[in-house]
Each structure stands twice: as C-alpha cells, then as structure tokens.
C-alpha positions in Angstrom: -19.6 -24.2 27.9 -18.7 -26.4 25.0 -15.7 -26.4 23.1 -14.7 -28.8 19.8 -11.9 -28.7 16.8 -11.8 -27.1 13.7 -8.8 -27.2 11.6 -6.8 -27.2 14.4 -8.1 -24.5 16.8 -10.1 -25.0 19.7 -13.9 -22.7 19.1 -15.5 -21.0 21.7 -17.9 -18.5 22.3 -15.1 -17.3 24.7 -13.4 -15.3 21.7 -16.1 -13.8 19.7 -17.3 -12.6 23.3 -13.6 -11.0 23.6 -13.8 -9.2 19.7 -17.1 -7.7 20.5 -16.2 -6.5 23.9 -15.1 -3.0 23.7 -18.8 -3.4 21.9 -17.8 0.0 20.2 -21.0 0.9 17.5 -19.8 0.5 13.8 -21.1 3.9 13.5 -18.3 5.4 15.3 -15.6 2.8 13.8 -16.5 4.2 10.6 -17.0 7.9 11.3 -13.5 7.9 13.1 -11.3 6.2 10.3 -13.1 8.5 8.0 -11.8 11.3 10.0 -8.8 9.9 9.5 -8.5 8.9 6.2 -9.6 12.5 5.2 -6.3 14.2 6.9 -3.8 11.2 6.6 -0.7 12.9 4.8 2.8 11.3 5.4 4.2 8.8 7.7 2.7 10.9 10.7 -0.3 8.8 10.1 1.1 5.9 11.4 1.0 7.6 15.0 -1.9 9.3 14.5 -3.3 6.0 14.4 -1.5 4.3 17.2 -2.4 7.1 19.4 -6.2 7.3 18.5 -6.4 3.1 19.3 -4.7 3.5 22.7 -6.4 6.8 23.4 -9.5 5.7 23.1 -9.0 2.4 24.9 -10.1 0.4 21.7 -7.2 -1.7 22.2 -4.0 -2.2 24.4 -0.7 -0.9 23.3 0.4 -4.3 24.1 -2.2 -5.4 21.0 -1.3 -2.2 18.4 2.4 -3.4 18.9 1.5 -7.1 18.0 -1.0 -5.4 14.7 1.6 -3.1 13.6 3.9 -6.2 13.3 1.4 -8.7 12.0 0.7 -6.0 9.0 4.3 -6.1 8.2 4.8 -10.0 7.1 2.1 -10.2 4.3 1.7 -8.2 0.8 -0.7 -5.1 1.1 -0.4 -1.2 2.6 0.6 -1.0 6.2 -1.6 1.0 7.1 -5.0 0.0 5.2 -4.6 -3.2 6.7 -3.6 -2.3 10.4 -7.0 -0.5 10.5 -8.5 -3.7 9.1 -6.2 -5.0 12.1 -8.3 -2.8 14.6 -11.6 -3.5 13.3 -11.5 -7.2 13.2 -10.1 -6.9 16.9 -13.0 -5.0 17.7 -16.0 -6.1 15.8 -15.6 -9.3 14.1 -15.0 -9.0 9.8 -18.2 -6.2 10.1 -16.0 -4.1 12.2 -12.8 -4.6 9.4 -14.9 -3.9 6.9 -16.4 -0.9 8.2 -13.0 0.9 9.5 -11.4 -0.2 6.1 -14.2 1.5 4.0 -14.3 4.6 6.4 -9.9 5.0 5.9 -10.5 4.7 1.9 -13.3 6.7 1.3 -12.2 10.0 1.7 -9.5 9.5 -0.3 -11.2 6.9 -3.3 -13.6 10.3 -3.6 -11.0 12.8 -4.2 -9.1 10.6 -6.4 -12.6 10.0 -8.8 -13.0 14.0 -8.6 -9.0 14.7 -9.9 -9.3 11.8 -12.3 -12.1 13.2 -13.9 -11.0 16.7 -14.4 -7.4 15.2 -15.1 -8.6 13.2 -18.4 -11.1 15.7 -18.7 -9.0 18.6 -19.0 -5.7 17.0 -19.1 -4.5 18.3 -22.9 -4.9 22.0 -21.8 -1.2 23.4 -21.9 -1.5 25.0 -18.9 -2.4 21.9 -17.3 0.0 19.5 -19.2 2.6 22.2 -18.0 1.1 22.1 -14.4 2.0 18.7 -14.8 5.5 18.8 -15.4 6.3 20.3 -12.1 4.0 17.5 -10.3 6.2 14.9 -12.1 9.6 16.4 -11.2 8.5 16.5 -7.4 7.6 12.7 -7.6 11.2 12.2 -8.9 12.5 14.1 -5.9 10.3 12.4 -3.5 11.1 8.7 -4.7 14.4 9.5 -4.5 14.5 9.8 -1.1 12.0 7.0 -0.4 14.4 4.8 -2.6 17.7 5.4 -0.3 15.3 5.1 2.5 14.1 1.7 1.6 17.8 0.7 0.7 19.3 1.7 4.2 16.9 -0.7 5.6 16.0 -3.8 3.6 19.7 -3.7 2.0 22.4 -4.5 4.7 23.5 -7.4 3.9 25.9 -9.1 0.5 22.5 -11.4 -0.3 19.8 -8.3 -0.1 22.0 -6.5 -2.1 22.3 -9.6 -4.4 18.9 -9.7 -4.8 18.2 -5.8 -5.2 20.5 -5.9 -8.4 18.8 -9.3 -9.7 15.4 -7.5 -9.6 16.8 -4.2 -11.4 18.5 -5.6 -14.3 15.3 -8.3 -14.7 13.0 -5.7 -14.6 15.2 -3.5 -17.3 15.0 -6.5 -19.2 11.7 -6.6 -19.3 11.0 -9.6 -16.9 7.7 -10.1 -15.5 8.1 -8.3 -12.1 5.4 -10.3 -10.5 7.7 -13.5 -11.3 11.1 -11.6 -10.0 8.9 -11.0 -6.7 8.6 -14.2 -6.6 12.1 -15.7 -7.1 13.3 -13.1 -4.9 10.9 -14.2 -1.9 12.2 -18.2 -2.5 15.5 -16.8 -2.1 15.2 -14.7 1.2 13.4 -17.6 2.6 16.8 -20.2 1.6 19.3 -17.6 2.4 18.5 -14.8 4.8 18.5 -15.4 8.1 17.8 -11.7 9.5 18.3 -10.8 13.5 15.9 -9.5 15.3 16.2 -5.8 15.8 14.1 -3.9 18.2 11.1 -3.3 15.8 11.3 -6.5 14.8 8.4 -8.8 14.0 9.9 -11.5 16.2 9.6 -10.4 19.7 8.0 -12.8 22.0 4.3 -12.0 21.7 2.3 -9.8 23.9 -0.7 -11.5 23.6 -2.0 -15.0 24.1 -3.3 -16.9 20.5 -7.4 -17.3 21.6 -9.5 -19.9 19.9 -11.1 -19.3 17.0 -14.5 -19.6 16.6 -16.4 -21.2 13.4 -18.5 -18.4 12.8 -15.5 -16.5 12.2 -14.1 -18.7 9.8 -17.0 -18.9 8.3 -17.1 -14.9 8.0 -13.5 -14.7 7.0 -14.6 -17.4 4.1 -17.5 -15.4 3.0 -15.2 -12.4 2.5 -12.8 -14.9 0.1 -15.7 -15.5 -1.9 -16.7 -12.3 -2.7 -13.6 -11.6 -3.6 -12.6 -14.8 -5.8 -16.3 -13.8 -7.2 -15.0 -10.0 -8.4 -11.9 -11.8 -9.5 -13.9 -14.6 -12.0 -16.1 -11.4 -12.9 -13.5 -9.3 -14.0 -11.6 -12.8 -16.1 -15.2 -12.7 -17.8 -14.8 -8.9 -18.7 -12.5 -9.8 -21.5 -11.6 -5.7 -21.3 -9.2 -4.2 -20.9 -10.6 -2.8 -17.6 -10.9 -6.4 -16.7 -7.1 -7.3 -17.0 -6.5 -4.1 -15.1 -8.2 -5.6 -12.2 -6.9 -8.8 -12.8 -3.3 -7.1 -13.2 -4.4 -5.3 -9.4 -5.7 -8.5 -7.8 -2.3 -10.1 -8.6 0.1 -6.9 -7.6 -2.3 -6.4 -4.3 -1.5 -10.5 -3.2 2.4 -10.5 -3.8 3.1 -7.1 -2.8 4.9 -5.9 0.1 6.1 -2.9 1.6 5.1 1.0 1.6 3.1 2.3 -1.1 5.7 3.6 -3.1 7.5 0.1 -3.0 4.2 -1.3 -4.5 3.9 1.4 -7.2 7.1 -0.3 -8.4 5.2 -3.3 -9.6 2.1 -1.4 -10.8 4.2 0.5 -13.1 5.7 -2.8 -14.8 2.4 -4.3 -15.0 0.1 -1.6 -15.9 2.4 0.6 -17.9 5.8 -1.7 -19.3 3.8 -5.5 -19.9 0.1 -4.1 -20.6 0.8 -0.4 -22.0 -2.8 0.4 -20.3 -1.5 4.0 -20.0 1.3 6.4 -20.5 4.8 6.3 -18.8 4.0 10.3 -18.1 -0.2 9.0 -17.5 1.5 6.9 -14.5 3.6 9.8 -13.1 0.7 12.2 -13.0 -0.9 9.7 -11.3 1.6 9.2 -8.4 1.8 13.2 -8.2 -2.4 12.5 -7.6 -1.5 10.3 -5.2 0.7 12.5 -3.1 -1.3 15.2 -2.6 -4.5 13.1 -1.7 -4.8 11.7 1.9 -4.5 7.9 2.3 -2.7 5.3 0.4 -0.8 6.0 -2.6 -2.4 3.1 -3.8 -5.2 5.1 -4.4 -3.7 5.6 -7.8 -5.6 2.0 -8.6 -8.7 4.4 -9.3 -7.3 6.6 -11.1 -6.1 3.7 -13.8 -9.4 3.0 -13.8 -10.8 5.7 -14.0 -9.3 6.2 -17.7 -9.9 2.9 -18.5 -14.0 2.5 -17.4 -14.9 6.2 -15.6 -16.2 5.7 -11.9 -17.1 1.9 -12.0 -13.8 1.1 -13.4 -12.0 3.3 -10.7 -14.4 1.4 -8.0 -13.5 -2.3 -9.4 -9.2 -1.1 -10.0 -9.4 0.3 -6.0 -11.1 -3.2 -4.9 -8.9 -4.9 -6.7 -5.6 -3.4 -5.3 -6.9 -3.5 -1.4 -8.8 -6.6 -1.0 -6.5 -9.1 -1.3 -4.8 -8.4 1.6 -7.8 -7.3 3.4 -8.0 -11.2 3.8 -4.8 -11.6 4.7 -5.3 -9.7 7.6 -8.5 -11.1 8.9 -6.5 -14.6 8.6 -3.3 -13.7 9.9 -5.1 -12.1 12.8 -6.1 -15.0 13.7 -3.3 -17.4 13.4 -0.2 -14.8 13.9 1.4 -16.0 17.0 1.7 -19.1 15.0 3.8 -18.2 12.3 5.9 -15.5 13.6 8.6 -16.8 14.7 9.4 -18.8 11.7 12.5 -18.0 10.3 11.9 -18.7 6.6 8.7 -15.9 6.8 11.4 -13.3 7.6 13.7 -14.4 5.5 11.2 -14.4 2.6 10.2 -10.9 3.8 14.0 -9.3 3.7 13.9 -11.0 0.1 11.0 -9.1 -1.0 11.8 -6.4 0.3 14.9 -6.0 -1.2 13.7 -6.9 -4.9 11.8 -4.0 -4.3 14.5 -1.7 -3.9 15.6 -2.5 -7.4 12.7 -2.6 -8.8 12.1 1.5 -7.4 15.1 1.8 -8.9 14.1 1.0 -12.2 11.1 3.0 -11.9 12.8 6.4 -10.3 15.4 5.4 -13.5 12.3 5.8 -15.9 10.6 8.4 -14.1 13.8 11.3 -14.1 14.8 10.4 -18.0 10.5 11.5 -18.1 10.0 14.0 -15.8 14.2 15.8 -15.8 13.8 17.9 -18.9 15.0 21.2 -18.9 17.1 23.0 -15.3 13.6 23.9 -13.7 12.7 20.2 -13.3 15.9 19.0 -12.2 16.2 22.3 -9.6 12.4 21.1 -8.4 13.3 17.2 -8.0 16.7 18.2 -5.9 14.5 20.8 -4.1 11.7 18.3 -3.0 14.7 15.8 -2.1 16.4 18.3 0.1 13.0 19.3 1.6 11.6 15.5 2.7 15.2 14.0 3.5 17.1 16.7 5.0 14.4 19.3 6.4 11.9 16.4 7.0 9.0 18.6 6.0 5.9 16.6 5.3 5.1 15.8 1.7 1.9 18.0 1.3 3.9 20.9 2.2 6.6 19.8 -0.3 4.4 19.9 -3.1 2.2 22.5 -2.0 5.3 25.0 -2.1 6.7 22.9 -5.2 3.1 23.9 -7.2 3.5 27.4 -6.2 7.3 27.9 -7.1 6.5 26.1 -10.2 3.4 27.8 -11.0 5.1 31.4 -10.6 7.7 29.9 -13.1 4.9 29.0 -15.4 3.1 32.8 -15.1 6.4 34.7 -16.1 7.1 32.1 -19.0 10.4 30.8 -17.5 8.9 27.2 -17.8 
C-alpha cells in the first residue's frame, strides 16, 4: 500500500476504508435522524442520541465521548453538528450530509407551515393575544437558561469581567458580532480554565488516522458550495440577502446552546438591521420552542417573512452550514488541537460574552412580553416549572397555552 503527504497528514486508503466500515446505507442514516429530529424536544435529546449511536453499534462510546467534545470547541448547535459528527465517522461528507438533512427536516417543515399561517394570520386579535402568552413563557424559559449558562461559563473574576463587557456593549449598541470577538481574544490571553470531568481536554480515546486526499478534497467541495451561497446572497442586494449574509456570519462566530446563539441573532437581525419586530423575534423563539430540533430553526422563520419558502430555505442554510464545515474539518484534525490551552481559554471567553449578551436580550424580551399580572404570573410559572420541577419544555408550554388560553376565553386577558 502506498502512502504520501498532504498538508501535513499521512493519506491512505487505510482511513476511508475505516469511515465506510460500519458500511451503514445512507438510507437508514437518514431515515433514523429524521426520526429523531421529528421528536427531539429538550436536552433529553442529547442522550437520546448518545444512546441510539452506541445502541446500534454505529460507533464506540469511546468515539461519541471524543464527538460530543469536538462539537463543543467551534461555533454552531451541539447537536446539529454532533450528528454531522456521526455521519462523517460513518460515511465520509455523504454520510454528514445525509444525517444533517434527515435531523433538520422535520423541524425546517414545521417551522415553514407556522411561519406561514403566523404572517398569514398573525394580526387576528385572537392570535396576536395567543401570542402574548407564547412570549411571556419565552421570558420564563430564558430566564432559567440565562442562570444556567452563568453557573457554568461564569466562575471566575475575568468571565465575569467579560460577561458585563458584552452586556453594557451590547446596550450600547455595539456590534455583537465584534464584542464576540474581543471577548474570544481575551479568554484566549487570560483564562486558563482546569479541566473538569466533562471537559474537552481529557487525554483522547482515539488514535488521529491519516487523512485521505479524497476527503479533503470532499470537505473542500462542501466550502465551495457554501462560499458560492454566500457570494449569491452578497449579489442579492435584498434585504433577504443581508439576512443570509447576517446568518452566515452569526452561524461562524457563534458558540454555545441555541438560546446562547439567539442572543446574537437578535442584535443582528432585530437591533443593527431592524429586519423584523422586537415582538416578530419573540414569537419566533416561542415557534421555536414548541418545534422539535434546534432553536435555530427560527433562521426560517426570518426568512420566511422576508422571501416566503425560498427565503426560509436560504436563512436555515445560512445559520447551519458554517459549522457543518467545521465539523467535517475538526473531525479530522481534533486530537491536534485539543489540548491547546488558548482554544479553551478562547472558548470560556465566548462563552461568557454570551451570558451578557442573553442578558441583554431576556432584559428586552420581559420590558416586551411582562405587561399586565397574567404575563408576569406565566413567565415565573414557566421558570418554576423548567428550573425547579425540571419538566421538559413542550410540556411547559403546552400547559402555559392552555392556562393562558382559558384566560383568553373568560376575557381575563
């Protein structure tokens, strides 16, 4: 067998040999993260998914363990790119794009059905008042995600630094992409965090393989395409176009949960480009909550008002992709980088800017959504429920909708 040197790694037909092994059909990749995608409410997802992998001897646990940390020190939804993770371990960039797809579907459908009937139907008063409740719970339920996200990326004098530098920017009106930015250079000079048991910096599980030049040359195919969507939507010269331009940028710097990322969507899409409504945007996360998937499946619905269904298709590629191409990369040259103390420290800086920056939001959010005793009883009742009782967030709004719709037929909102 013979072997030479591209950019530093050895190819071989050793390691595409070892992606395609499990030589699971893309068929059943697709039909299973569909399945999954169409039920995934809540963090339960994240074992749902751990357990399906192992379960079905797709991969070791030794190997989810490595993917679930890998997902954690780029920009892009956790899990959206874990099951890009699992189908570039098993079938090359076909398989990642085929699992990816399959997750989103479900989810990109649903969203496109509600959008429509949303602006559709959106200025009926029973609706708009519908609404109100919806809102209220997303201020109870961000909330709890904000205190959540501060227990852990905020434990030290320089997070918490940094958390206040990105709130007041932000209320200043400070390009939020930029304080992302200043706030990574910073973790990266000054936090040093330990490794805890979760920690991205365990010593690796699995061996770096060679990597073959057929699947750099994949990986580079998928770049194009997407620097091609990104030049195509510059030439747009819309305002659909800056959307996606606005996405492309918020989906390559941004790290975290969902809900972390919806902080800079809010600034870009709502505070610097005014493409919709503060109370638009917060019907929108509410849309986002009670669909499966990522909540940052609320890309389609921005686009959705701004271009119908082709604008919501362009906006939901624009959010995921860029770090869809982190992950096939990072996949490859993980064990590289890991252990690099500046990349965590960067990470624990980002991270912690975007505790201020939910701040800001959850801040702009309750002076919205907190109108009258009925809101403000809803929000503390959703907060009680998710960070007390620990009842999964479908429920919470499902028995939010119905208390609030009751209140709506007796005229007591």
């Amino acid at each position: 067998m013979t072997t030479t040197k591209l950019s530093g790694f050895e190819t071989s037909q050793e390691k595409e040999t070892h992606l395609e092994q499990p030589q699971i059909s893309l068929w059943i990749l697709f039909k299973s993260y569909f399945i999954v995608g169409l039920t995934a409410f809540g963090m339960a997802i994240i074992q749902k998914m751990r357990s399906m992998v192992i379960e079905k001897h797709w991969l070791s646990e030794e190997e989810v363990n490595e993917g679930m940390g890998m997902v954690q020190l780029y920009p892009g939804p956790l899990m959206v790119d874990f099951t890009a993770y699992v189908g570039y371990k098993l079938r090359g960039v076909r398989g990642a794009i085929v699992a990816t797809i399959g997750y989103i579907l479900p989810t990109f459908v649903l969203m496109s059905l509600l959008s429509h009937f949303y602006f559709t139907a959106g200025n009926l008063p029973w609706v708009h008042k519908l609404f109100l409740g919806l809102e209220a719970l997303v201020v109870g339920i961000i909330f709890n995600v904000t205190l959540d996200m501060g227990g852990r990326n905020v434990q030290t004098r320089t997070q918490a630094v940094i958390m206040l530098f990105a709130f007041v920017a932000l209320l200043f009106k400070i390009n939020s992409i930029l304080i992302v930015l200043v706030a990574l250079l910073l973790g990266a000079w000054l936090i040093r965090p330990a490794a805890g048991k979760n920690a991205v910096t365990a010593k690796p599980t699995i061996k770096a393989g060679p990597v073959t030049a057929k699947q750099w040359v994949s990986i580079g195919a998928v770049a194009a395409v997407i620097l091609t969507v990104v030049a195509f939507s510059w030439n747009l010269k819309s305002e659909i176009g800056g959307l996606a331009l606005s996405l492309f940028k918020i989906g390559s710097v941004a790290f975290g949960n969902g809900l972390s990322i919806i902080s800079l969507m809010q600034a870009e899409v709502v505070e610097n480009h005014k493409f919709l409504t503060m109370s638009q945007f917060a019907d929108g996360i509410a849309l986002g909550q009670i669909t499966p998937g990522s909540i940052l499946i609320i890309a389609t619905f921005l686009g959705y008002k701004l271009a119908g269904f082709w604008g919501g298709l362009l906006a939901t590629f624009a959010i995921f992709s860029p770090s869809f191409a982190m992950t096939l990369i990072f996949t490859e040259v993980f064990s590289h980088i890991r252990n690099l103390k500046p990349v965590r420290g960067a990470l624990a800086g980002v991270m912690a800017s975007f505790v201020g920056l939910l701040g800001v939001v959850l801040l702009q959010l309750g002076g919205l959504a907190l109108t009258s005793p009925a809101s403000l009883a809803l929000a503390g009742g959703a907060f009680i429920a998710v960070r007390y009782f620990k009842i999964d967030i479908i429920w919470v709004f499902t028995g939010g909708l119905v208390i609030w719709g009751s209140l709506m037929a007796v005229g007591l909102v």
